[in-house]
N, C-alpha and C positions, 0 to 999 in steps of 0.2 A: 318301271323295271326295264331293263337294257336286254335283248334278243339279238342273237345273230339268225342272219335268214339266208339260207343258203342256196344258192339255183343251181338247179341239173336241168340240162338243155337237151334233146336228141343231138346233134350235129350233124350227122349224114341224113341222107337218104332212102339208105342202104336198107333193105328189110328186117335185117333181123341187130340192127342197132338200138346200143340202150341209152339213159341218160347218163352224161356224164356232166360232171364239176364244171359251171362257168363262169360262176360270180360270187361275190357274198356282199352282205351288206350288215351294220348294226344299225337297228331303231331303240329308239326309247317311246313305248306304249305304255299308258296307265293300267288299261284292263284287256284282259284276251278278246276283247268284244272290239277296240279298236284295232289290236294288233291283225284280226281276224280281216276285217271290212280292209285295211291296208293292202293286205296280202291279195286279199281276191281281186283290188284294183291291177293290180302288177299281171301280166303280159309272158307269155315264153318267146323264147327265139322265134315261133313262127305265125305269132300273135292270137293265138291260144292263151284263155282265161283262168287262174288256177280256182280250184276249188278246194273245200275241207275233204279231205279224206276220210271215211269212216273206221276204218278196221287196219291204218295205215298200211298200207297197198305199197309193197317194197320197201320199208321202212322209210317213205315220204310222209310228211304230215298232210302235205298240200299234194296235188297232181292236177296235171293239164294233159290235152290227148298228145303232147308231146314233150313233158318235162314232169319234175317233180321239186318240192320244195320241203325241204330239211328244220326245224325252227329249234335252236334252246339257248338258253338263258348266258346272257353274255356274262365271263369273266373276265375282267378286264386283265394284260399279262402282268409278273411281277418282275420288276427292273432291279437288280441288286446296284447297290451305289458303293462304287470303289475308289 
């Protein structure tokens, strides 16, 4: 099955800054058990390790102490042919 996996990075500094949009990616994983082990090897902007999320904490599936990660199921787009 095909996933988009989407990064939210802090970027600032700044105290009271949140995650924003910095990447996406598509995989193709057989089971959520790999899709899982994948994710948690991946890294935030400031090399912070994500983790599963329990009770999805801001609508992340994943989070890191300075990012969060978004995951569902890729639809590939549809092209009309003219």
């Amino acid at each position: 099955m095909k996933y988009e996996i989407r990064y939210h990075e802090i970027m600032s500094d700044h105290i009271l800054a949140v995650p924003e949009f910095s990447r996406k990616e598509v995989v193709e994983a057989d089971t959520q058990r790999d899709l899982r082990k994948y994710i948690e090897k991946q890294k935030d902007g400031w090399g912070n390790p994500f983790k599963k999320s329990k009770d999805k904490f801001a609508g992340f599936d994943y989070i890191s102490r300075a990012g969060g990660i978004k995951v569902k199921v890729y639809k590939p787009p549809k092209v009309k042919k003219i």
